[in-house]
N, C-alpha and C positions, 0 to 999 in steps of 0.2 A: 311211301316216300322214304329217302335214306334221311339220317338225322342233317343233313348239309342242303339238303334240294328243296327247293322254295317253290308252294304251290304258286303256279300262276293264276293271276285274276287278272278279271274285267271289271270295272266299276261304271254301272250308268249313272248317269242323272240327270238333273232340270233344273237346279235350283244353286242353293249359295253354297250347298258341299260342305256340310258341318261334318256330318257324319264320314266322309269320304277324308276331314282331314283329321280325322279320329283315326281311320285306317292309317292314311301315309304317317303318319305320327308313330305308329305301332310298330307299322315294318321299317320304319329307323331306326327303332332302336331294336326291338327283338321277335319281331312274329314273323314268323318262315313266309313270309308269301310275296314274289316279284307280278307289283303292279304294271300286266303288260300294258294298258291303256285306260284309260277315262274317257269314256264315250256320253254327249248329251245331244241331246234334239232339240235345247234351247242354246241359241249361240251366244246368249249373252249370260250364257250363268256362271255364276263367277267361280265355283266349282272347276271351272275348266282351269280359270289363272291359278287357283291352288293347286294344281295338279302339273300345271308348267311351271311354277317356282321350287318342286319337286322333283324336277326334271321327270315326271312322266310324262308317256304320249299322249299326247287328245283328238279327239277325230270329232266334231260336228256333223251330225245327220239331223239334216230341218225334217221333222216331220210334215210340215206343210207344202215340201217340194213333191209329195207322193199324194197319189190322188183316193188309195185307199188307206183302210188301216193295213191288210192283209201285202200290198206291196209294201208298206214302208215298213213292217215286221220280217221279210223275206231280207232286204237290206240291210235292215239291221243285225237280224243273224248272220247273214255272209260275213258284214264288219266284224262280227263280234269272235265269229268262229276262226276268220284271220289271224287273232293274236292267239289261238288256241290255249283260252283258257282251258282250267279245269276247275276252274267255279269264276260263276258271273255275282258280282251285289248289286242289288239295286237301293241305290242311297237316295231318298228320292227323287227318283223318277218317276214323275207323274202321266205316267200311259199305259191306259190297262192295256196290257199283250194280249193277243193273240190263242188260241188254246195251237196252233201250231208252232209260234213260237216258243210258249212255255212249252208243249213237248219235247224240242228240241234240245233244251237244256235241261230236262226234267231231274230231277237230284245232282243239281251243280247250281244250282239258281238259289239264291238267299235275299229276301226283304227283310227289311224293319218296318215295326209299324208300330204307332205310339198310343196302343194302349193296350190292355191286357187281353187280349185274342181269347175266346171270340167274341167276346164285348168288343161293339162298337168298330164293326169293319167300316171302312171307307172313309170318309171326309171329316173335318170337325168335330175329331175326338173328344178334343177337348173342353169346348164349350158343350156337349153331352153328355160328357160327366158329370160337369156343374151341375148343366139342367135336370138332372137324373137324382141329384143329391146325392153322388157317391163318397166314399170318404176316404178310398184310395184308388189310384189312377197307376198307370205304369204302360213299360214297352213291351214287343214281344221279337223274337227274331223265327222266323220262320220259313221252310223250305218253299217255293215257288211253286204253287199248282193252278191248273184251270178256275180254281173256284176261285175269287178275289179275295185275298187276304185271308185264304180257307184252308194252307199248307200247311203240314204236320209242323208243330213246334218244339223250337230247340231249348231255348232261354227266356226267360219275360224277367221281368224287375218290375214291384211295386215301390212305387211314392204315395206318401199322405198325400190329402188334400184338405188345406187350411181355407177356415171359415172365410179368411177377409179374399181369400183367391179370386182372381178373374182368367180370362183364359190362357193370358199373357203370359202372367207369371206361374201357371199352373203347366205351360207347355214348353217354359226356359225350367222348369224343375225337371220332367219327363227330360228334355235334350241331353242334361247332363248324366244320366245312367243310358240314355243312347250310345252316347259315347265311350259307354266302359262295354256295356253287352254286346255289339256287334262285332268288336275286334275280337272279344274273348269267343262268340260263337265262330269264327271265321278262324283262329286261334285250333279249337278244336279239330275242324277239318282239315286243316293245314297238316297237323300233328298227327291225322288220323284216329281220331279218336269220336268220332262223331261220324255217322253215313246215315245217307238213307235206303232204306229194302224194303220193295215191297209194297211201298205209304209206311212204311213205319219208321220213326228216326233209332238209333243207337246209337250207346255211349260207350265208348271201351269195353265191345261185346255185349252190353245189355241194354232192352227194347225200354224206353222212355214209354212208360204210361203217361206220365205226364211232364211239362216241362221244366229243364232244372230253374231253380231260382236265386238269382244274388241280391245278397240284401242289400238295402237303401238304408244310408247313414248319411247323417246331416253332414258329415266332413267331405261328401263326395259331391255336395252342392254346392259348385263353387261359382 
C-alpha cells in the first residue's frame, strides 16, 4: 500500500466490542485502516451501537436463522467478502468457523485471545490460570487457522497475576493491554510490515520464531 491508502477491514463480533472500540479509537486518530463494516450474529451486541456512533456500517447475521453451521459460514463470507476487505478481526466473536470459511480468508483473518497462546485455548482463561497457579497471565494476537486458537502468532503481552486476584479483576487487567496489542498488530499489517507465507508470520522481511512482545507496565492499567 502507498503511505496515504488505508487497509480496509471487516470487524466481527458478539459481544460489547471493547476491543472493536480500541480499533475505531485508533483509526481516528492515526492507523491507516478504513473500517468498511462491523458485522455480528448477535443483534443485541452493543458492539454494533459503537460502531453506529462511529458512523461505520453494521450488518446483523442471526446465526440461528441458518440451519447449519456450514450455511450460515457461506453467508457470512458472501457478507463479509461484499465490503472486500483485505483483512477481517475477529473481536469477539464467539463462533468457531468453519475450516471453509477460515480458508477463505486464510492470511487476512486475525483474532485476539486472552491468554498467552498456547496455554490455555478456548474458554475460561482466566479463571485457569488461577486454578493452575500461574503467576503471569497475558494476550495473544494471532493469525486465523483451522486449528482453534492454533494460528501462527504475531504479538502476546504478559501481565502479573496478584495473590488477592479473582477472575474479574485478573481479566479487566488482560482487557487493558488487549486494547493496545491488537491495534498495534493490525497497525503492522496495515503499514505492511507484518504477512503471513507459508504458516509462517514476518516482520519487515524476517520469519518470527517467536512472537514479538510488549511490555506490561502498571501506568497502562488504567
Amino acid at each position: 500500500m502507498t503511505g496515504t491508502e488505508k487497509l480496509p477491514l471487516v470487524v466481527l463480533i458478539s459481544g460489547s466490542g471493547s476491543n472493536l472500540q480500541a480499533i475505531i479509537d485508533a483509526a481516528q486518530t492515526d492507523l491507516p485502516i478504513d473500517i468498511r463494516a462491523v458485522v455480528s450474529n448477535q443483534p443485541e451486541a452493543f458492539g454494533l451501537e459503537r460502531a453506529r456512533k462511529a458512523g461505520v456500517e453494521t450488518r446483523v447475521l442471526n446465526h440461528r436463522a441458518y440451519p447449519d453451521r456450514e450455511s450460515y459460514d457461506q453467508a457470512l463470507g458472501d457478507l463479509v467478502e461484499s465490503f472486500q476487505p483485505r483483512l477481517v478481526a475477529l473481536a469477539g466473536f464467539m463462533r468457531i468457523l468453519t475450516p471453509k470459511f477460515v480458508q477463505r480468508f486464510q492470511g487476512r483473518m486475525l483474532n485476539i485471545h486472552p491468554s498467552l497462546l498456547p496455554k490455555y485455548r478456548g474458554l475460561h482463561t482466566h479463571q485457569r490460570v488461577l486454578d493452575a497457579g500461574d503467576r503471569e497471565h497475558g494476550a495473544s494476537v494471532h493469525f486465523v487457522t483451522e486449528e482453534l486458537d492454533g494460528g501462527p502468532l504475531i504479538l502476546q503481552v504478559r501481565v502479573p497475576v496478584y495473590p488477592d486476584d479473582d477472575a474479574d479483576t485478573l481479566a479487566a487487567r488482560v482487557l487493558t493491554q488487549e486494547h493496545i496489542i491488537y491495534p498495534t498488530a493490525i497497525r503492522w499489517i496495515a503499514e505492511g510490515r507484518v504477512a503471513l507465507d507459508d504458516g509462517m508470520v514476518y516482520k519487515d522481511g524476517q520469519r518470527l520464531n517467536q512472537p514479538e512482545s510488549l511490555c506490561y507496565t502498571a501506568d497502562q492499567a488504567v
